[in-house]
C-alpha atoms as one frame of an Amber mdcrd trajectory, in Angstrom:
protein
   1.320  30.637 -26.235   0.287  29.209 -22.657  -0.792  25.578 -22.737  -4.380
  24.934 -20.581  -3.183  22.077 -18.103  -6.400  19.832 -17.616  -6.151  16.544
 -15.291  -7.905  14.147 -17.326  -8.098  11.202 -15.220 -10.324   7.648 -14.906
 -13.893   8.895 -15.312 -13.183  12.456 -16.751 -15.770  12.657 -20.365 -13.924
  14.531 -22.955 -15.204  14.849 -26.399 -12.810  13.954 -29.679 -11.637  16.685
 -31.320  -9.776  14.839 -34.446 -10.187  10.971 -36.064 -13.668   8.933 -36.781
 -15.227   9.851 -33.853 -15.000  13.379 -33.812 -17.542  15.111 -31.860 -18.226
  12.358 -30.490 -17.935  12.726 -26.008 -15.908   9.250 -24.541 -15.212   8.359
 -20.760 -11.523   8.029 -20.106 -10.253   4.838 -18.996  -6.807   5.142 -18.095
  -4.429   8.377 -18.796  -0.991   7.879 -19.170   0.159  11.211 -19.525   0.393
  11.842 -23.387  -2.163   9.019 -24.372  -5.774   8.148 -22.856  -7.993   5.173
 -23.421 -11.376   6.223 -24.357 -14.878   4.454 -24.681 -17.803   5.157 -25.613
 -19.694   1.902 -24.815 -21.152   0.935 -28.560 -18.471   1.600 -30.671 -14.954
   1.630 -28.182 -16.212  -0.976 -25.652 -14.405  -1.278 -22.436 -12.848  -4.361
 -23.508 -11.550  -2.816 -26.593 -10.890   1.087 -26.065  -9.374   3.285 -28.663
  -5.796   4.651 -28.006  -6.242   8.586 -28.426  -3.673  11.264 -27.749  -4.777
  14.041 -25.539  -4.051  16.839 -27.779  -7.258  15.829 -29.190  -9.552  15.712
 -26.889 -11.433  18.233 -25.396 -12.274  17.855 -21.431 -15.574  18.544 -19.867
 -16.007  18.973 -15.994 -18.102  15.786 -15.913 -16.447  12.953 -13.941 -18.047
   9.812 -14.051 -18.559   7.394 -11.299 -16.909   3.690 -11.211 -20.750   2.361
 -11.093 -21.514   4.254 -14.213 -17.897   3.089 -16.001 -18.652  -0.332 -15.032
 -20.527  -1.970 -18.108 -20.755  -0.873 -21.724 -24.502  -0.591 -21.350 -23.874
   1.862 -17.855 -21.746   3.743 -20.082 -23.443   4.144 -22.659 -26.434   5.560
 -20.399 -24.185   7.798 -18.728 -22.802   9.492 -21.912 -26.620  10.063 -23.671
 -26.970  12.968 -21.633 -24.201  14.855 -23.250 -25.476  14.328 -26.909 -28.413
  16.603 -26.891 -25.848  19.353 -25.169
């Protein structure tokens, strides 16, 4: 089986595919290569992001800018358009 390579960088909205937030589309943070710290602004806040691996998460082609990652409420804003998708 060939593995889809997908940069997921700072920015990059991916949507949980596995834990309490499944379904659920978060802004990455910070990739480390196996792990990525995700947000979502109300529950994960940027001050306190939740540790997910990235075989379970599920990237868009959205990027998000550093002036919408820069406040829980910005994110938050950002991210409401994907809900309705």
């Amino acid at each position: 089986m060939r593995e889809l390579i997908v940069e997921i960088k700072r920015g990059t909205v991916v949507r949980s595919n596995a834990g309490h937030d499944k379904g659920l589309f978060l802004a990455v943070l910070e990739s480390d290569g196996r792990f990525a710290l995700t947000a979502d602004g109300k529950t994960r806040t940027i001050i306190s992001p939740k540790r997910k691996n990235l075989i379970h998460l599920s990237p868009t082609a959205a990027v998000l800018t550093e002036q919408e990652m820069e406040s829980d409420s910005s994110l938050r804003k950002a991210l409401r358009r994907f809900r309705a998708e």
